[in-house]
Each structure stands twice: as structure tokens, then as C-alpha cells.
C-alpha positions in Angstrom: -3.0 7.0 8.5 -0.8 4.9 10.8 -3.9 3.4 12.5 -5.1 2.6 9.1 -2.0 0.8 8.2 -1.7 -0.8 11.2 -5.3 -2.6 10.9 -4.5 -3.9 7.6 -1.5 -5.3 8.7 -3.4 -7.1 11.8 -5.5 -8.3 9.0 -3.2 -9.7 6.9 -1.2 -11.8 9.7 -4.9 -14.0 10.5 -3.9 -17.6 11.0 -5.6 -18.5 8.3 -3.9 -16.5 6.0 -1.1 -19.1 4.3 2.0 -18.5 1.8 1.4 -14.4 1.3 4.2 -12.2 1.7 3.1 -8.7 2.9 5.9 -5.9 1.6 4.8 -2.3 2.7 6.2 0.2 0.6 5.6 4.3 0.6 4.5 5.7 -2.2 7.4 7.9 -2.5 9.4 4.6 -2.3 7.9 2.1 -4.5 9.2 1.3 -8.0 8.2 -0.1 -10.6 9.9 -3.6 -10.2 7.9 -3.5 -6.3 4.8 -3.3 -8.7 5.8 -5.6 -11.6 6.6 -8.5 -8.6 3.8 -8.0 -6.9 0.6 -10.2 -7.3 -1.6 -7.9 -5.8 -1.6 -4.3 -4.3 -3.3 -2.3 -1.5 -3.2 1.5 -1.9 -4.0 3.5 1.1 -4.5 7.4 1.6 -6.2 10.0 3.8 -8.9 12.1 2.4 -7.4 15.1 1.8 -10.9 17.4 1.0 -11.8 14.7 -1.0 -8.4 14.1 -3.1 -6.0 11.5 -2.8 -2.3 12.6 -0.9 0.8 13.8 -3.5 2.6 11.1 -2.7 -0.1 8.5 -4.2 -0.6 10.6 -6.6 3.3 10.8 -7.7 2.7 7.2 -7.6 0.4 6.5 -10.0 2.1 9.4 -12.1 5.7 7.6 -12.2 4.4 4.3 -12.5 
């Protein structure tokens, strides 16, 4: 999962990538404000036999 987030990352700091903040929040740690400000989102998870981790899961649940 860290390699996963780590190539996004890479991805979002391209040179030619202008005036885009990149805030990384767990899913455990996000709120609703984190979601409400945000323009845009990127949700990430391991397949865990084919379902997506608790954590994202509580995520969507909460939010």
C-alpha cells in the first residue's frame, strides 16, 4: 500500500502540474470538512479478497 501511495505522490509533484495542493489523509483520519474543502479526491485500498479495507469502508460509512 505504501508503494502505491508513494507513486501517486511522484505523480502528483510533475513539473507540469501547477497551483494543486496535495493533502493525504487516512481514512481513519479524514473528516468531513477534509472532504467538503476538497476539489477532488483519490481513494486508495488493497484488495482484500476482492473487498475494499475497513478503514475505507468506515470512510465512506461516516461520511
Amino acid at each position: 500500500m505504501q508503494a502505491m501511495l508513494e507513486a501517486v505522490l511522484a505523480g502528483t509533484r510533475d513539473d507540469a502540474i501547477e497551483g494543486v495542493e496535495v493533502v493525504v489523509r487516512p481514512a481513519l483520519a479524514a473528516t468531513a470538512v477534509d472532504v467538503l474543502a476538497a476539489d477532488g479526491h483519490l481513494l486508495g485500498t488493497p484488495a482484500n479478497i476482492d473487498y475494499m479495507s475497513g478503514a475505507l469502508k468506515h470512510f465512506f460509512d461516516q461520511k
